[in-house]
MARBA-3410 file (N, C-alpha, C, O; in Angstrom, 1 decimal):
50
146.7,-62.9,239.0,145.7,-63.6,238.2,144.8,-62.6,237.6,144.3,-61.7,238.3 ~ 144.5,-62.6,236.2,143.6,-61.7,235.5,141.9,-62.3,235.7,141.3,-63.4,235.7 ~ 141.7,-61.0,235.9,140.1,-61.6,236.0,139.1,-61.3,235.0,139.1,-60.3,234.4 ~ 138.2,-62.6,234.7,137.6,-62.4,233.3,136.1,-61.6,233.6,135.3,-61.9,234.4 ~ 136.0,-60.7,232.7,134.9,-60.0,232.3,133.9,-61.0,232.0,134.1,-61.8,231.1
132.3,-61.2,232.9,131.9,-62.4,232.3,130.5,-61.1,231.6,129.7,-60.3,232.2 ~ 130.6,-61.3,230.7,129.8,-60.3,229.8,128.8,-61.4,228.5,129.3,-62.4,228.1 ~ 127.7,-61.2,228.2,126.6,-61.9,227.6,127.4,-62.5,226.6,127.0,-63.6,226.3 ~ 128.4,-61.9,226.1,129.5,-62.8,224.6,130.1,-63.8,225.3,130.1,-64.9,224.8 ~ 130.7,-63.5,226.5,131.4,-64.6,227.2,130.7,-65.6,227.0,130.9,-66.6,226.3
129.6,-65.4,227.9,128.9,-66.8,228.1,128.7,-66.7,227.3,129.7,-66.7,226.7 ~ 127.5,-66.6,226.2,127.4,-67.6,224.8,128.7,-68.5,223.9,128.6,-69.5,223.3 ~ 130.0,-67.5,224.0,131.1,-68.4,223.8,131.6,-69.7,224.4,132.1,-70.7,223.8 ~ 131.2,-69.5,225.8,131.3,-70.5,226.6,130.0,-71.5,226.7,130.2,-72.7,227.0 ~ 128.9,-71.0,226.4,128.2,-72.2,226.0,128.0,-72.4,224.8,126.8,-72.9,224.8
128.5,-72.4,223.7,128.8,-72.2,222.5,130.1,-73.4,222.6,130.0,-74.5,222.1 ~ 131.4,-73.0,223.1,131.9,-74.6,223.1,131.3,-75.4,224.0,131.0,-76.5,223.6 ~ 131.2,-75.3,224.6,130.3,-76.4,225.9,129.7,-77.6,224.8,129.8,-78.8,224.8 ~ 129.0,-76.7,224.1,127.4,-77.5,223.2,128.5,-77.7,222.2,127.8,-78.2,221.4 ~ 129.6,-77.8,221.7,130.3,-77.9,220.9,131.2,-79.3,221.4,131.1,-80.4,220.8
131.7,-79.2,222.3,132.4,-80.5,223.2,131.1,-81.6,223.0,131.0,-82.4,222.1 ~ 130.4,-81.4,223.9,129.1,-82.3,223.8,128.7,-82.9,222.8,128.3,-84.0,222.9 ~ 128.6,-81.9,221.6,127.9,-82.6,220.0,129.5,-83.6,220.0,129.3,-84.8,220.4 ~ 130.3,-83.4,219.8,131.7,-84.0,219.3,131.7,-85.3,220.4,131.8,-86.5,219.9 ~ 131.6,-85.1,221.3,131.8,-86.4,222.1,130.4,-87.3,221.9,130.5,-88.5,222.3
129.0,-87.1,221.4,128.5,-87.7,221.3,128.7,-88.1,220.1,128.3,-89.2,220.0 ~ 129.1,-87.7,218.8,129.5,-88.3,217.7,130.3,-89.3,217.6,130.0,-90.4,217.2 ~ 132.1,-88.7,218.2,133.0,-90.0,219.0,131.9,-91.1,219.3,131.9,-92.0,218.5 ~ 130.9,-91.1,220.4,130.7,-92.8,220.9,129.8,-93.5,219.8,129.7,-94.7,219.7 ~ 129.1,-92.6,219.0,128.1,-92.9,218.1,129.1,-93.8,217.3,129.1,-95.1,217.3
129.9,-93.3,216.7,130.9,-93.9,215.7,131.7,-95.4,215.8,131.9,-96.3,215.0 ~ 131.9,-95.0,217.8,132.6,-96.0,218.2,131.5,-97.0,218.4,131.8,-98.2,218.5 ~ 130.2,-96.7,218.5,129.4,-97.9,218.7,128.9,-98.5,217.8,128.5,-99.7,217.7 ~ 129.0,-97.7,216.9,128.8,-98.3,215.4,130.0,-99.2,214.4,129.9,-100.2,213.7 ~ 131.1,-98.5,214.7,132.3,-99.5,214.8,132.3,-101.0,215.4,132.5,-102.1,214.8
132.2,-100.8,217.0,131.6,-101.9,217.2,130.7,-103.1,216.9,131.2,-104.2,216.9 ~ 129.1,-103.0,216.5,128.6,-103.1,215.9,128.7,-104.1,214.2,128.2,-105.1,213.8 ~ 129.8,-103.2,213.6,129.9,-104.0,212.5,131.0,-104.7,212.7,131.2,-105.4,211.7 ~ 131.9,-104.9,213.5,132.8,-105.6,214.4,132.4,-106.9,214.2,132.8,-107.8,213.6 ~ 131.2,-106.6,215.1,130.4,-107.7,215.8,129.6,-108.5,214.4,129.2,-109.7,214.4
129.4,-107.5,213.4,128.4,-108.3,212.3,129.5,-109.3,211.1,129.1,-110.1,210.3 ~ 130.5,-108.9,211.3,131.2,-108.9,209.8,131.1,-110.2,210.3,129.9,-110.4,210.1 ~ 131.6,-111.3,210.7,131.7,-112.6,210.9,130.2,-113.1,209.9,130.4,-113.8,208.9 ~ 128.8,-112.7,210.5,128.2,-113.1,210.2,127.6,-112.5,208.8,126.8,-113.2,208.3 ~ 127.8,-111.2,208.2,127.9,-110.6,206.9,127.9,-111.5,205.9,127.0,-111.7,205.1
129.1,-112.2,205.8,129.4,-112.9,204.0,128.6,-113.9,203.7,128.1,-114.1,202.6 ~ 128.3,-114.7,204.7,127.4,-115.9,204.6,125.7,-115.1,204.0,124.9,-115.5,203.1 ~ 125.7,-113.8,204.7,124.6,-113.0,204.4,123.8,-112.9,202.8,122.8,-113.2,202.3 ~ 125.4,-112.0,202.3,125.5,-111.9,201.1,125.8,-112.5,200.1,126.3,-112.1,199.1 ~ 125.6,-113.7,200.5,125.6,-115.0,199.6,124.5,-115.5,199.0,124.5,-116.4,198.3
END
Protein backbone atom coordinates (compact mmCIF):
# COMPACT_ATOMS: atom_id res chain seq x y z
CA UNK A 1 0.00 0.00 0.00
CA UNK A 2 1.40 3.49 -0.95
CA UNK A 3 1.47 6.00 1.60
CA UNK A 4 0.23 9.52 1.08
CA UNK A 5 2.46 12.50 1.75
CA UNK A 6 -0.01 14.62 3.75
CA UNK A 7 1.64 18.07 2.92
CA UNK A 8 -0.33 21.70 3.32
CA UNK A 9 -1.60 21.12 -0.78
CA UNK A 10 -2.88 17.83 0.28
CA UNK A 11 -5.06 19.04 2.73
CA UNK A 12 -6.38 22.12 1.16
CA UNK A 13 -7.19 19.80 -1.89
CA UNK A 14 -8.85 17.72 0.41
CA UNK A 15 -10.69 20.26 1.97
CA UNK A 16 -11.18 21.94 -1.09
CA UNK A 17 -13.40 18.89 -2.33
CA UNK A 18 -14.82 18.32 0.95
CA UNK A 19 -16.34 22.04 0.71
CA UNK A 20 -16.94 21.10 -2.81
CA UNK A 21 -19.23 17.85 -2.07
CA UNK A 22 -20.98 19.80 0.58
CA UNK A 23 -21.78 23.05 -1.62
CA UNK A 24 -23.24 20.29 -4.38
CA UNK A 25 -25.23 18.33 -2.06
CA UNK A 26 -26.70 21.27 -0.57
CA UNK A 27 -27.72 22.58 -3.93
CA UNK A 28 -29.13 18.87 -4.88
CA UNK A 29 -31.75 19.19 -1.81
CA UNK A 30 -32.32 22.93 -2.31
CA UNK A 31 -33.52 22.09 -5.85
CA UNK A 32 -35.22 19.00 -4.76
CA UNK A 33 -37.16 21.01 -2.28
CA UNK A 34 -37.96 23.48 -4.44
CA UNK A 35 -39.14 20.99 -6.97
CA UNK A 36 -41.21 19.76 -4.45
CA UNK A 37 -42.65 22.81 -3.56
CA UNK A 38 -43.99 23.78 -6.88
CA UNK A 39 -45.19 20.16 -7.07
CA UNK A 40 -47.21 20.92 -4.29
CA UNK A 41 -48.35 24.59 -5.78
CA UNK A 42 -49.10 23.78 -9.37
CA UNK A 43 -52.61 22.41 -8.53
CA UNK A 44 -53.38 25.52 -6.88
CA UNK A 45 -51.34 28.06 -9.49
CA UNK A 46 -53.98 28.33 -12.49
CA UNK A 47 -56.89 29.31 -10.52
CA UNK A 48 -54.18 31.87 -9.20
CA UNK A 49 -53.48 33.31 -12.39
CA UNK A 50 -56.71 33.84 -13.38
Amino acid sequence: MKTMEITPMAVAEYNGAVAKEKVLKAVKNALKSTFKFLLFISPVYPQVSK
